[in-house]
DSSP file (Angstrom, degrees, kcal/mol; ACC not computed):
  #  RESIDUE AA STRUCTURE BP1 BP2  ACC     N-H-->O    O-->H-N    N-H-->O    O-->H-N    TCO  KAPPA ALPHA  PHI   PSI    X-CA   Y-CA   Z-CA
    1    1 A X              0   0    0      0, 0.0     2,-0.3     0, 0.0     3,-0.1   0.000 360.0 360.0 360.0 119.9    0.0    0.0    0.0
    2    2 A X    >   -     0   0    0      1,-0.2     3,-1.3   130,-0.0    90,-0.2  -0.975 360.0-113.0-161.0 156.2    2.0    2.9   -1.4
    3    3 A X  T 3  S+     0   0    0     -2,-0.3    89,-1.6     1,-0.2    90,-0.8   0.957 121.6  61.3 -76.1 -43.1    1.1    6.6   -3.5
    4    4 A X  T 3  S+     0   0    0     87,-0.2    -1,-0.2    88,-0.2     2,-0.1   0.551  80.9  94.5 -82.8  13.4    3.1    4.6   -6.1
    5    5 A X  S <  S-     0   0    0     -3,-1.3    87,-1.7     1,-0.1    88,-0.2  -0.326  80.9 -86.5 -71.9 167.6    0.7    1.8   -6.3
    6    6 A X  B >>  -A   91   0A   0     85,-0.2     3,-1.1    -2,-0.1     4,-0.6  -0.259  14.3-120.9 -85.0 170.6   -2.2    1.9   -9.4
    7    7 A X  H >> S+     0   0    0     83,-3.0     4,-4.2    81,-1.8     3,-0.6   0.953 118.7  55.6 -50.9 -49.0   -5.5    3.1  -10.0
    8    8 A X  H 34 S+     0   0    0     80,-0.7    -1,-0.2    82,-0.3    81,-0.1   0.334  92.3  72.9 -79.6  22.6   -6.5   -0.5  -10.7
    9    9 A X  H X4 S+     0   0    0     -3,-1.1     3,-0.9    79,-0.2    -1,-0.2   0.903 109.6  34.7 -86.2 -66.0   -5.1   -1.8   -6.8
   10   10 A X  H XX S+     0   0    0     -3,-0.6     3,-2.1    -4,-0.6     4,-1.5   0.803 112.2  60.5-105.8 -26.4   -8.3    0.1   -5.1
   11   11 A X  T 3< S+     0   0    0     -4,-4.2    -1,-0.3     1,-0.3    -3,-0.1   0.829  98.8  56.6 -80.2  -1.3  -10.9   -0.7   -8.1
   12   12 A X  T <4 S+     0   0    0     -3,-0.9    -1,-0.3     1,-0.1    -2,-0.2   0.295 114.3  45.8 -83.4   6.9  -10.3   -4.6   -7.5
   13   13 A X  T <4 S+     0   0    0     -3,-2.1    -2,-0.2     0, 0.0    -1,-0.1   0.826  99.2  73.7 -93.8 -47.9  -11.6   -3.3   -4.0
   14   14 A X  S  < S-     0   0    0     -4,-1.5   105,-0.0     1,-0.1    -3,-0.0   0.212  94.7-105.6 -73.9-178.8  -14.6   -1.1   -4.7
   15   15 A X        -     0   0    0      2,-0.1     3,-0.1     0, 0.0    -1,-0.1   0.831  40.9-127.1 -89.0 -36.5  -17.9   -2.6   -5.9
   16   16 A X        +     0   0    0      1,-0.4     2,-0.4   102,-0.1   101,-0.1   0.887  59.5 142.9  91.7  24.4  -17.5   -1.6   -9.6
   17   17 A X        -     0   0    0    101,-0.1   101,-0.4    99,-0.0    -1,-0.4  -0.696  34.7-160.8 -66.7 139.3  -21.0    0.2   -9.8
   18   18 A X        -     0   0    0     -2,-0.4     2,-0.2    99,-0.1    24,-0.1  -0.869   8.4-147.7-135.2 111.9  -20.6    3.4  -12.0
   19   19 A X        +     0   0    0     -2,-0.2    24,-1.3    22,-0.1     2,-0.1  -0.475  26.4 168.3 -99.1 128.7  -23.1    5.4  -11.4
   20   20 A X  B     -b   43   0B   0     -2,-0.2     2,-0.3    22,-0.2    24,-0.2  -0.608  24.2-148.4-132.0-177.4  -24.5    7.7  -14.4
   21   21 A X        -     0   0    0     22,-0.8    24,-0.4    -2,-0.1    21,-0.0  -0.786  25.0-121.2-168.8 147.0  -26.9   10.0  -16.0
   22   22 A X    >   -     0   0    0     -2,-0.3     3,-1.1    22,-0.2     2,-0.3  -0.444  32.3-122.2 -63.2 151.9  -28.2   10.7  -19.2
   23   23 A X  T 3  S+     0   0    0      1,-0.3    53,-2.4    52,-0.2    -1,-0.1   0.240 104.6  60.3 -92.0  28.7  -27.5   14.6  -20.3
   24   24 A X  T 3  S+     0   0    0     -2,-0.3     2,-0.3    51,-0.2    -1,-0.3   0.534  81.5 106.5-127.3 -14.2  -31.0   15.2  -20.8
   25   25 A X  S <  S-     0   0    0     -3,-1.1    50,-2.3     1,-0.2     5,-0.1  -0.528  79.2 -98.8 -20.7 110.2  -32.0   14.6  -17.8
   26   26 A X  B  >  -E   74   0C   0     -2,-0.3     4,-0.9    48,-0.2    48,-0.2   0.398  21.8-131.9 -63.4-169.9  -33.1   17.0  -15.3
   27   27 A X  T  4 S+     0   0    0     43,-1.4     4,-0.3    46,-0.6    44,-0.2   0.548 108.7  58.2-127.4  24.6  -30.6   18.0  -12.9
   28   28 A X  T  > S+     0   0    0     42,-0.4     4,-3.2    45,-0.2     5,-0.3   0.808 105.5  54.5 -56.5 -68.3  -33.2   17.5   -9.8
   29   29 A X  H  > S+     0   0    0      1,-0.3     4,-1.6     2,-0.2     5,-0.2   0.934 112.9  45.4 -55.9 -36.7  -33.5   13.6  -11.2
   30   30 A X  H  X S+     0   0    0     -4,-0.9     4,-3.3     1,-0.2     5,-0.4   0.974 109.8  51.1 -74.0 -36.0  -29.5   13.7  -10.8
   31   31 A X  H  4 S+     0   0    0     -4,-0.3     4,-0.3    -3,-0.3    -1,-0.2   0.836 107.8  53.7 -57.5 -28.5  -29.5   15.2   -7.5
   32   32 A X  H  X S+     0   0    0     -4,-3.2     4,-0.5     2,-0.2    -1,-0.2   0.585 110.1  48.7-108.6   1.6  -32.0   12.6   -6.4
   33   33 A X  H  X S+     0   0    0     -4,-1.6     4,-1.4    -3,-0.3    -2,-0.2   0.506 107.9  49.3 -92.5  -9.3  -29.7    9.9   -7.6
   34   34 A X  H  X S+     0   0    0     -4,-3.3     4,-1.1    -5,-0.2     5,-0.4   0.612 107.4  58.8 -69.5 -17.3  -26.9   11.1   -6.1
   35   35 A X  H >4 S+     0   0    0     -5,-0.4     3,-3.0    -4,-0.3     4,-0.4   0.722 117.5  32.9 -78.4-121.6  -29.2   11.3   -2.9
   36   36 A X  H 3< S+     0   0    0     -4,-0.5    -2,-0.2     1,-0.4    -3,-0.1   0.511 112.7  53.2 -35.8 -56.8  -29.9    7.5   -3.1
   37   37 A X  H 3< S-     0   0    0     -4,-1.4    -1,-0.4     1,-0.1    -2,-0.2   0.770 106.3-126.2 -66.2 -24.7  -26.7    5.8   -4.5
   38   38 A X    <<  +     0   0    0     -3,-3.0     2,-0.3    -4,-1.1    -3,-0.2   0.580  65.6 125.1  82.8  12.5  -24.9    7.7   -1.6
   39   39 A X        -     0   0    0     -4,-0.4    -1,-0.2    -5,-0.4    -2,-0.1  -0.661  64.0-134.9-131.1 165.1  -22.2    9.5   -3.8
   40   40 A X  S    S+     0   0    0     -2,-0.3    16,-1.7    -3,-0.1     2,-0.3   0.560  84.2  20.6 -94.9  17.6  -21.4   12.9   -4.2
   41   41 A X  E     - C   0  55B   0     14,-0.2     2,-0.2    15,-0.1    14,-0.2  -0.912  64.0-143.6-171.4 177.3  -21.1   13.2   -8.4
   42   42 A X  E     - C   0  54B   0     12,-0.5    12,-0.5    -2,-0.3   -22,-0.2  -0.733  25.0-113.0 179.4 110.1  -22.5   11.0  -11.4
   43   43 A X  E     -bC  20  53B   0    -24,-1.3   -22,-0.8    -2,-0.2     2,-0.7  -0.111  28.0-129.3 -68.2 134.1  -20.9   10.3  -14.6
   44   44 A X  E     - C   0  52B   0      8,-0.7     7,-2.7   -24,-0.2     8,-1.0  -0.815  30.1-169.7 -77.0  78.5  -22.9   12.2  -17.7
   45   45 A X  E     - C   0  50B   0     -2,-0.7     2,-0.4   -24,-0.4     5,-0.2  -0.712   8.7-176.6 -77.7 106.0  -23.4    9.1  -20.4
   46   46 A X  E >  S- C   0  49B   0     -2,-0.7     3,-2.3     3,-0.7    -2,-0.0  -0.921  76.0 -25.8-117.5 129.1  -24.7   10.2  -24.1
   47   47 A X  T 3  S-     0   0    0     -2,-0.4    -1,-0.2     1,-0.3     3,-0.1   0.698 125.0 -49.1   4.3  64.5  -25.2    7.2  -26.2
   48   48 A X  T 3  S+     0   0    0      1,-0.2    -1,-0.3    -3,-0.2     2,-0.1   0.306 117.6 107.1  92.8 -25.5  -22.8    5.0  -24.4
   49   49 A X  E <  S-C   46   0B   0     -3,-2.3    -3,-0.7    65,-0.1     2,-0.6  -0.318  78.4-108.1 -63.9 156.1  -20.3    7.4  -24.6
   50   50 A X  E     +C   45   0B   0     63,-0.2    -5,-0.2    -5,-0.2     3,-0.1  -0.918  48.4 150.6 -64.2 116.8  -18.4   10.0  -21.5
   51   51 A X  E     -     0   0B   0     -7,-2.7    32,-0.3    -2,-0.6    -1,-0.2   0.657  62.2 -42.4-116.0 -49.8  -19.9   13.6  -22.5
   52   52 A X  E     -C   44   0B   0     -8,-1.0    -8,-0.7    29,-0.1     2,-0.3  -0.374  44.0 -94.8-138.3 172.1  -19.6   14.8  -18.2
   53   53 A X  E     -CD  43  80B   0     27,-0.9    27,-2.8   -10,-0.2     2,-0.4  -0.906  18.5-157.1-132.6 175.7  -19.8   14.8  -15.0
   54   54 A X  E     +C   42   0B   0    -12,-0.5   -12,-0.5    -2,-0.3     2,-0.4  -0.961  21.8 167.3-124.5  94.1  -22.3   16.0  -12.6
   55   55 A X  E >>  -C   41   0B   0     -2,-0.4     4,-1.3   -14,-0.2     3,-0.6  -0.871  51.8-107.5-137.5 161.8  -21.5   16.9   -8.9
   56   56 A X  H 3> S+     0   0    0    -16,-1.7     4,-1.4    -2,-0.4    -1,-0.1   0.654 113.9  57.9 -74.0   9.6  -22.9   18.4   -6.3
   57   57 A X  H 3> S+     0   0    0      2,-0.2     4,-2.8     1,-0.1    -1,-0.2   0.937 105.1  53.3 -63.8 -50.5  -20.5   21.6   -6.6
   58   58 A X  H <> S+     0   0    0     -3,-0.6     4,-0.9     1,-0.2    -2,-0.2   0.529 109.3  48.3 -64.5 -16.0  -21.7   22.0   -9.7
   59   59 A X  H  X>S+     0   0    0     -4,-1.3     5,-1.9     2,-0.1     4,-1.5   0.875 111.9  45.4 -68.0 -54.9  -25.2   22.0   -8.4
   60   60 A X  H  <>S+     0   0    0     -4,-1.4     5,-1.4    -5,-0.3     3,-0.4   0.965 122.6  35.5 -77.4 -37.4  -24.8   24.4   -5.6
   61   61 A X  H  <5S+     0   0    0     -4,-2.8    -1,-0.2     3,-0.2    -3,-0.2   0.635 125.9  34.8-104.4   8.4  -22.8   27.0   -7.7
   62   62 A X  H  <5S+     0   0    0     -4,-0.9    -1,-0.2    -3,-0.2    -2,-0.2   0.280 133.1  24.5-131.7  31.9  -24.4   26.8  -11.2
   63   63 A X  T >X5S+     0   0    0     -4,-1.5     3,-1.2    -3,-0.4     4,-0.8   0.201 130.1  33.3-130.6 -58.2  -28.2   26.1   -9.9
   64   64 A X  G >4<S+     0   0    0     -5,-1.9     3,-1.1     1,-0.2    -3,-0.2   0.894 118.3  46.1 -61.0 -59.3  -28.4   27.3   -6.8
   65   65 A X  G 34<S+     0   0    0     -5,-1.4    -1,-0.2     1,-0.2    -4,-0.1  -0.057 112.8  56.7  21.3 -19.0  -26.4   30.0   -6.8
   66   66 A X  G <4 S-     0   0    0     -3,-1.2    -1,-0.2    -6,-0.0    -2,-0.2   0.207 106.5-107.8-117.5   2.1  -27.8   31.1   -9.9
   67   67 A X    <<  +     0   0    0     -3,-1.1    -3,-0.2    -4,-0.8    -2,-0.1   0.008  69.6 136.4  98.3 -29.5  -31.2   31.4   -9.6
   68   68 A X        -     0   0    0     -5,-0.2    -1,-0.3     1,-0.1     2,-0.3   0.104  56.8-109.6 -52.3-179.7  -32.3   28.4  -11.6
   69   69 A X        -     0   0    0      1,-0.2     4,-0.2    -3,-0.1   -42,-0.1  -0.789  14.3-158.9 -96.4 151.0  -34.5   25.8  -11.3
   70   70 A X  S >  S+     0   0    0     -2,-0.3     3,-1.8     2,-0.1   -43,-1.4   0.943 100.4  50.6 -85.9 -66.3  -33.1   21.9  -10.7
   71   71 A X  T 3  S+     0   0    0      1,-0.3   -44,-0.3   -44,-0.2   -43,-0.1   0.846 119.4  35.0 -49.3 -58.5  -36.4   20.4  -12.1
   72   72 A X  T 3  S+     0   0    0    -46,-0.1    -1,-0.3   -45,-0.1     2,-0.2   0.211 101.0  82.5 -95.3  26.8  -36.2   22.6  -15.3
   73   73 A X  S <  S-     0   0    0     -3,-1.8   -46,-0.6    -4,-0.2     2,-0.5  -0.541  72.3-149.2 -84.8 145.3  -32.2   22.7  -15.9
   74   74 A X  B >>  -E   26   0C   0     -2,-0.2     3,-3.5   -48,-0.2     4,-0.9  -0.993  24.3-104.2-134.9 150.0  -31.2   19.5  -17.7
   75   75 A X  H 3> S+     0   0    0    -50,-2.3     4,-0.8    -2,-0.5     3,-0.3   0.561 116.3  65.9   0.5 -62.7  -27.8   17.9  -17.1
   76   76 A X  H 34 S+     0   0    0    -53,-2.4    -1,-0.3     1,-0.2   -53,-0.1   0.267  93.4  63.6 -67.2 -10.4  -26.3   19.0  -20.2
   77   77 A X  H <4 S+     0   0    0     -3,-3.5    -1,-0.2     1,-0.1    -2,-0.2   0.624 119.4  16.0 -98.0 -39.8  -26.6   22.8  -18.9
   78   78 A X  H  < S+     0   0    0     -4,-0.9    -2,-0.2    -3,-0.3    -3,-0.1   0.582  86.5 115.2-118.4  -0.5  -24.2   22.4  -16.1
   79   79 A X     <  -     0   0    0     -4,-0.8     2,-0.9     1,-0.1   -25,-0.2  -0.046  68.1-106.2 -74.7 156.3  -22.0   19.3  -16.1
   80   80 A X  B     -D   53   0B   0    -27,-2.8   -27,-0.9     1,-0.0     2,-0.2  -0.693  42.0-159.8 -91.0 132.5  -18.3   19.7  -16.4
   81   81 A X        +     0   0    0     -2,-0.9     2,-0.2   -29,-0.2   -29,-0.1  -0.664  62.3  49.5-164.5  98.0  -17.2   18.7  -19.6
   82   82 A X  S    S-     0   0    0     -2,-0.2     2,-0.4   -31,-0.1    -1,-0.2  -0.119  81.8-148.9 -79.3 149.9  -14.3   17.8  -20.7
   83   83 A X        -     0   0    0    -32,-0.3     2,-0.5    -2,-0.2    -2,-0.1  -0.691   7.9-138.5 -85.7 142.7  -13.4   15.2  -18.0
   84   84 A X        -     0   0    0     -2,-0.4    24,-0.7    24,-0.0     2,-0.4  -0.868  28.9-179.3-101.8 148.1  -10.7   14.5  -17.1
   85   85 A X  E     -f  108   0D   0     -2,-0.5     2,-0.2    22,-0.2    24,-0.2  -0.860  16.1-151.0-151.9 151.9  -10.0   11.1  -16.7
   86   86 A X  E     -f  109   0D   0     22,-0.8    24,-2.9    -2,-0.4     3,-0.1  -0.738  14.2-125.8-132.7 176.3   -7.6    8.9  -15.7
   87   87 A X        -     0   0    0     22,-0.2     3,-0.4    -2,-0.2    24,-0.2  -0.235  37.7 -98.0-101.2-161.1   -6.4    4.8  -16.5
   88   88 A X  S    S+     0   0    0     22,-0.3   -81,-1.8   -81,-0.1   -80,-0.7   0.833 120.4  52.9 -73.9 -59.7   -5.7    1.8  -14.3
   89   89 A X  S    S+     0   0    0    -83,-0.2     2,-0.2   -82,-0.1    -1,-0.1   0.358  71.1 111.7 -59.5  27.2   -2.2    2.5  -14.5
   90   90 A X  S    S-     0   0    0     -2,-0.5   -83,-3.0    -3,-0.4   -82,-0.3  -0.436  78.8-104.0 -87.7-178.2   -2.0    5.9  -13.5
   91   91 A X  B  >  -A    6   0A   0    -85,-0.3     4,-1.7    -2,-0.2   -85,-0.2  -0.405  21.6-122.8 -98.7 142.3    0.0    6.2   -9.8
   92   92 A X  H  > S+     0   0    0    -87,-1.7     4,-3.8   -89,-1.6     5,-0.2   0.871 123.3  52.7 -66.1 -38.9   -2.6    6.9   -6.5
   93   93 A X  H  > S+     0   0    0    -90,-0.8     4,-1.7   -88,-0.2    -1,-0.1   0.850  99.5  54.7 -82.7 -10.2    0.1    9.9   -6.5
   94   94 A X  H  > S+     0   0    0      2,-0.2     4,-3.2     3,-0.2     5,-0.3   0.854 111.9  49.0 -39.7 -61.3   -0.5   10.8  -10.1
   95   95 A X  H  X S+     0   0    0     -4,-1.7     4,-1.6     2,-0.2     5,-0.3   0.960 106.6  50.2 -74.4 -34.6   -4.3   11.1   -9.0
   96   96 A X  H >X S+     0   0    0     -4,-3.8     4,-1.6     2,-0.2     3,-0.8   0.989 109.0  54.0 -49.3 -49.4   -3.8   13.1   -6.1
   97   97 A X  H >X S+     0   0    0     -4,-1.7     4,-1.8     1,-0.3     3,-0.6   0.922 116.6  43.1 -60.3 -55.9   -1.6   15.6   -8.4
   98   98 A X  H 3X S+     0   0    0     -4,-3.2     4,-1.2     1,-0.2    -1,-0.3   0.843 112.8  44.3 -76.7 -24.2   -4.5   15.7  -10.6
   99   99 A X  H <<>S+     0   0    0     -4,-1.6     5,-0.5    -3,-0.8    -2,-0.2   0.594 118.4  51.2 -86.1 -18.2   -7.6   16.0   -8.2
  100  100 A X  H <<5S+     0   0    0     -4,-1.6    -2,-0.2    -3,-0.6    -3,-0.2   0.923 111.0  44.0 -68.2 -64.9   -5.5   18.6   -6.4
  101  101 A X  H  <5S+     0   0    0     -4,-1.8    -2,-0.2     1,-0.2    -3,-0.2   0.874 123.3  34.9 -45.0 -62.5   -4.6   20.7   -9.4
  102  102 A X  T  <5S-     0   0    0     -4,-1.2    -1,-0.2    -5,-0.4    -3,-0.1   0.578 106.6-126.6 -76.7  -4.6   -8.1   20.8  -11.0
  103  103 A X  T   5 +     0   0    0     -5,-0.2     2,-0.2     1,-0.1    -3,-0.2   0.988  59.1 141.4  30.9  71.7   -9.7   20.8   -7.8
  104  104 A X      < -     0   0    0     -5,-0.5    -1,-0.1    -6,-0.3     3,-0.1  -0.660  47.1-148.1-111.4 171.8  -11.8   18.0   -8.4
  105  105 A X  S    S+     0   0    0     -2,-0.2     2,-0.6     1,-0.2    16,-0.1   0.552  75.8  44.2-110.1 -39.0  -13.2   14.9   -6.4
  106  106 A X        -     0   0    0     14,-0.2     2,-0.9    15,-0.1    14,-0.2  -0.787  55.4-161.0-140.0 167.4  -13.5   12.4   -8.6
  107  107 A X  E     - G   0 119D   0     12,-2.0    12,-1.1    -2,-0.6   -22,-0.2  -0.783  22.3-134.9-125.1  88.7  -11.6   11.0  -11.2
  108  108 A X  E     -fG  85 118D   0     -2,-0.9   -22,-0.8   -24,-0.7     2,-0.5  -0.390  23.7-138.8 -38.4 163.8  -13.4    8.6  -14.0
  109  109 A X  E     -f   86   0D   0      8,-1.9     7,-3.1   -24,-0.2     2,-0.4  -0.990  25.5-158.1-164.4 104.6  -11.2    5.5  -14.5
  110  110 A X  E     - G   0 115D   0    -24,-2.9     2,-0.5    -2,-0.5     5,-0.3  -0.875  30.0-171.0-116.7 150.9  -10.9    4.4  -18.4
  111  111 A X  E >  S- G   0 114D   0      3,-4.4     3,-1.6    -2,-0.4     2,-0.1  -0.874  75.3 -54.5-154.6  79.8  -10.1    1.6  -20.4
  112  112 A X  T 3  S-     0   0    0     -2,-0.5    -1,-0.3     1,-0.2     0, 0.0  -0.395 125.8 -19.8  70.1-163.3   -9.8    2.7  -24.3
  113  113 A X  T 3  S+     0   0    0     -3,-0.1     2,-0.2    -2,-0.1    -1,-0.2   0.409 125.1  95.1 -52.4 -23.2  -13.3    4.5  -24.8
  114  114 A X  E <  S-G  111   0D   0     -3,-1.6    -3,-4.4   -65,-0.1     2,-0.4  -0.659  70.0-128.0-103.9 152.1  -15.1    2.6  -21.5
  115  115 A X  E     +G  110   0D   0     -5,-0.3    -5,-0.2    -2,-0.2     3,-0.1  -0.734  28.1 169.3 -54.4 106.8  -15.7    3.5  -17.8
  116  116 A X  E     -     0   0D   0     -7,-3.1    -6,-0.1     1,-0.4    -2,-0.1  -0.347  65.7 -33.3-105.1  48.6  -14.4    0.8  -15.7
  117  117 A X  E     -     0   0D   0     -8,-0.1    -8,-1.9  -101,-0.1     2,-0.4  -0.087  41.7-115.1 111.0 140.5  -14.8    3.1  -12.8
  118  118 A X  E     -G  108   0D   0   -101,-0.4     2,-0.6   -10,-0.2   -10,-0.2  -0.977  27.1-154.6-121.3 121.3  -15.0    6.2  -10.9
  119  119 A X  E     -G  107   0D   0    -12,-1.1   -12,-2.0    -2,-0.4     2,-0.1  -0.903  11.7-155.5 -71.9 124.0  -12.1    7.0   -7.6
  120  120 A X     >  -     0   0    0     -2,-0.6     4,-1.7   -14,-0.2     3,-0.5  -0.453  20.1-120.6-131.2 138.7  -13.4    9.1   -5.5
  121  121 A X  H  > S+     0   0    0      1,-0.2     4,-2.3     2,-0.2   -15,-0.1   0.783 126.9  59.7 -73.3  -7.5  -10.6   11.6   -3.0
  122  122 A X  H  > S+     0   0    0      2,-0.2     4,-1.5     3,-0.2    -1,-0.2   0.827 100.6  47.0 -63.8 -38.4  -12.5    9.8   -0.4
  123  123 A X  H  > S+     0   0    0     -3,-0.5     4,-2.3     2,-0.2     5,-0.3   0.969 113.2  48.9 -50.1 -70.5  -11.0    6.4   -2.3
  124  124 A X  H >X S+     0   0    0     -4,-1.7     4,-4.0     1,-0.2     3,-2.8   0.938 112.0  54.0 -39.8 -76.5   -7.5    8.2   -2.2
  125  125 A X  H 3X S+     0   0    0     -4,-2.3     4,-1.7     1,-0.3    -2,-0.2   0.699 107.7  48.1  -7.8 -69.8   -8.3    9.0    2.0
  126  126 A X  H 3X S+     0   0    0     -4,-1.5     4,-0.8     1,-0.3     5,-0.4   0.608 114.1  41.7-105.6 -18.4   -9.0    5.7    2.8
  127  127 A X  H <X S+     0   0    0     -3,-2.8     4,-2.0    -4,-2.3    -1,-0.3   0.858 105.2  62.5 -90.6 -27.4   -6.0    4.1    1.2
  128  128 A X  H  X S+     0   0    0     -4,-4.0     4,-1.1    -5,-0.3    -2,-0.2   0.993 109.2  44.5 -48.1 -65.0   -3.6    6.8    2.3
  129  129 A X  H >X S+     0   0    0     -4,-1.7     3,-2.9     2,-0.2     4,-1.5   0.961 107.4  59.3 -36.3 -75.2   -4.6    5.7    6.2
  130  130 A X  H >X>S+     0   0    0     -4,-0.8     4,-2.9     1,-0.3     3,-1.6   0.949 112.2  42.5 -29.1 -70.5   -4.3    1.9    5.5
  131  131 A X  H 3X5S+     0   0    0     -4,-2.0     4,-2.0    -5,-0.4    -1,-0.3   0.806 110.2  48.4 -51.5 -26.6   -1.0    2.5    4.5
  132  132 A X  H <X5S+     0   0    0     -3,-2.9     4,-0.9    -4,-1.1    -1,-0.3   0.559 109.1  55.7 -99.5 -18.5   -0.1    4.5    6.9
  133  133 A X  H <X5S+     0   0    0     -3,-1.6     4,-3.0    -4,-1.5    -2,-0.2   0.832 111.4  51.5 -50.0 -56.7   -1.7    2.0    9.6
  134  134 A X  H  X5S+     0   0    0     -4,-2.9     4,-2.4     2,-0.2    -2,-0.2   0.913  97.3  59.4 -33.9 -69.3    0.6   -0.4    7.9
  135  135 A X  H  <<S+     0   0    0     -4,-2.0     4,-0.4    -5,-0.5    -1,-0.2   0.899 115.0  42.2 -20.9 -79.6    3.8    1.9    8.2
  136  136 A X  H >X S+     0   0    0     -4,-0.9     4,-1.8     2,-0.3     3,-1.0   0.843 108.4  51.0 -63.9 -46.3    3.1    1.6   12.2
  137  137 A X  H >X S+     0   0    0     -4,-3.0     4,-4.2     1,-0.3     3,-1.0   0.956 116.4  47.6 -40.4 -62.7    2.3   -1.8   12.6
  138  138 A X  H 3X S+     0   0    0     -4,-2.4     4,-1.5     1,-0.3    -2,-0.3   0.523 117.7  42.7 -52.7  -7.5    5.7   -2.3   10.5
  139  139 A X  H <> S+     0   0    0     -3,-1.0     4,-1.4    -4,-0.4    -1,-0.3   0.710 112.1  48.6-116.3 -46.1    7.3   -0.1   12.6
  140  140 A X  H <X S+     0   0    0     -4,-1.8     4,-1.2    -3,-1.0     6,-0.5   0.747 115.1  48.0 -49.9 -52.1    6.0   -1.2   16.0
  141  141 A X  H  X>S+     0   0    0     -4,-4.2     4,-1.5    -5,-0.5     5,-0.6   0.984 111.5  46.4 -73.2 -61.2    6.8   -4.6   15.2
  142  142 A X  H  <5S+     0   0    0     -4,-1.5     3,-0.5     2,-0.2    -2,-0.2   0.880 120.6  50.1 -50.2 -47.3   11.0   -3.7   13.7
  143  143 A X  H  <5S+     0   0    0     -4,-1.4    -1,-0.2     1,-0.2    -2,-0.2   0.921 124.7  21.3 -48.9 -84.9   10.9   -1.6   17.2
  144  144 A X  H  <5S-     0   0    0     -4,-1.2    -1,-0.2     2,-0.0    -2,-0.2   0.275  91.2-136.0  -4.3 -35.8    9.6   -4.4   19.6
  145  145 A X  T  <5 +     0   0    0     -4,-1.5     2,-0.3    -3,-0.5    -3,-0.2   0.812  59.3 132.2  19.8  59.5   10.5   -7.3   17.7
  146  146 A X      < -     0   0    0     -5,-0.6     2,-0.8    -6,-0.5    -1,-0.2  -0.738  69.4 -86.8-106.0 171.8    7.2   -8.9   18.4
  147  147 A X    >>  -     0   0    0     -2,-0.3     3,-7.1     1,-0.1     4,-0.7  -0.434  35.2-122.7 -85.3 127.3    5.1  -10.5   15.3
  148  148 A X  H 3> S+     0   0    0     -2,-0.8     4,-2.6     1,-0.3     5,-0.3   0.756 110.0  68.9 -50.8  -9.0    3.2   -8.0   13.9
  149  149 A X  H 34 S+     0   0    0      2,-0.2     4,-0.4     1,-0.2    -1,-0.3   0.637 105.7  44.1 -64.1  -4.2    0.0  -10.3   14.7
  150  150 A X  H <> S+     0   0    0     -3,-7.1     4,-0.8     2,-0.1    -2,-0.2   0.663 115.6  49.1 -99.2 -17.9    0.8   -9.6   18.2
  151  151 A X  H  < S+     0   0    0     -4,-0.7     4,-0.2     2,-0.2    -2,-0.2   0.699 112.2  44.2 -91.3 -52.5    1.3   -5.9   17.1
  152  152 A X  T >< S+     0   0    0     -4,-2.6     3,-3.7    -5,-0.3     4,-0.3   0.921 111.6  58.7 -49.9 -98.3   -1.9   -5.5   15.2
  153  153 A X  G >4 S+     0   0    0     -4,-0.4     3,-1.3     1,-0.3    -2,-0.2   0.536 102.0  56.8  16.6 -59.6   -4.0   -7.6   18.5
  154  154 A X  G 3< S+     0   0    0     -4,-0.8    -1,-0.3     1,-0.3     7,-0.3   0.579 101.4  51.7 -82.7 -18.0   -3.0   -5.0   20.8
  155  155 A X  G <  S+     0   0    0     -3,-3.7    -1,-0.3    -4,-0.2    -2,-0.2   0.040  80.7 116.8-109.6  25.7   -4.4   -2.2   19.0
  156  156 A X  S <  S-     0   0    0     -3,-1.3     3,-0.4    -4,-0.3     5,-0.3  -0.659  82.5 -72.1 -64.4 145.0   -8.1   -3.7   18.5
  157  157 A X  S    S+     0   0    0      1,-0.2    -1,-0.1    -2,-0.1     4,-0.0   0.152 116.5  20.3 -19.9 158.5  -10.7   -1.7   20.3
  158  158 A X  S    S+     0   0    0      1,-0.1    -1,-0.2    -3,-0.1    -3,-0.1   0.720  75.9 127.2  10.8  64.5  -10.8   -1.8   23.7
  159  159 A X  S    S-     0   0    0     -3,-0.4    -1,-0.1    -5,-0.1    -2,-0.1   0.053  78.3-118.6 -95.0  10.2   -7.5   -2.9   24.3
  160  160 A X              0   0    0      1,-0.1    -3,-0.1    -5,-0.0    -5,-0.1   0.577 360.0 360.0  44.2  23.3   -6.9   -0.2   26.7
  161  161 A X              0   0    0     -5,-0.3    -1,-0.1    -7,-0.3    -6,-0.1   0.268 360.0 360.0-103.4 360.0   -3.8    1.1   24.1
């Protein structure tokens, strides 16, 4: 677990839903599938194709913020487009550099013309930690010499450490 591991390390984790919407679509109906799937943004698909994305930044500062309506806005009016987009092999620290830079969240994942997948910085988050859990296990255990299954153990909840 390392920034210099790939994109395609954490999508053999994730469930491998990609979550979409057509661009004709209002952008209430997208808000109220991002509402249900749990996710904060939703890929824009026009006949099979990537035309967007959709997120709820782009909600609050070019519907909200603007006087529109969500119900009578469609998709295609506000989504960010071009994406940027990234492969399986790009580097986790390659996607931070780019979700930093653009100040984005989430990063489509492609393979030739298809979506295999969307990373999330929440994705990024949660591997950064692992690893960095890791670090200290390894670190505790080279310190200690104990076996890092006794080194992991000891830091379970209520272990009083």
């Amino acid at each position: 677990m390392k920034l210099s591991d790939s994109v395609d390390v954490i999508l053999k984790q994730k469930s491998g839903n990609v979550w979409s919407v057509s661009p004709d679509r209002s952008v209430y109906e997208a808000i109220q599938e991002m509402a249900d799937k749990e996710v904060g943004a939703l890929l824009v698909i026009s006949d099979g194709v990537l035309a967007g994305i959709i997120s709820e930044r782009d909600y609050a500062r070019k519907v909200i913020l603007m006087g529109r309506s969500s119900k009578n806005t469609q998709v295609k009016e506000i989504m960010t487009s071009p994406v940027i987009c990234v492969t399986p092999a790009h580097t986790l620290d390659e996607c931070m550099a780019l979700m930093t830079t653009h100040r984005i969240r989430h990063l489509p994942v492609m393979k030739g013309q298809e979506v295999i997948g969307v990373l999330s910085i929440g994705d990024l988050v949660k591997w950064i930690i692992s690893a960095q859990e890791a670090t200290i296990r390894h670190l505790e255990h080279y310190i200690t010499g104990t076996p890092s299954e006794l080194v992991t153990s000891r830091h379970e909840p209520g272990s009083g450490r």
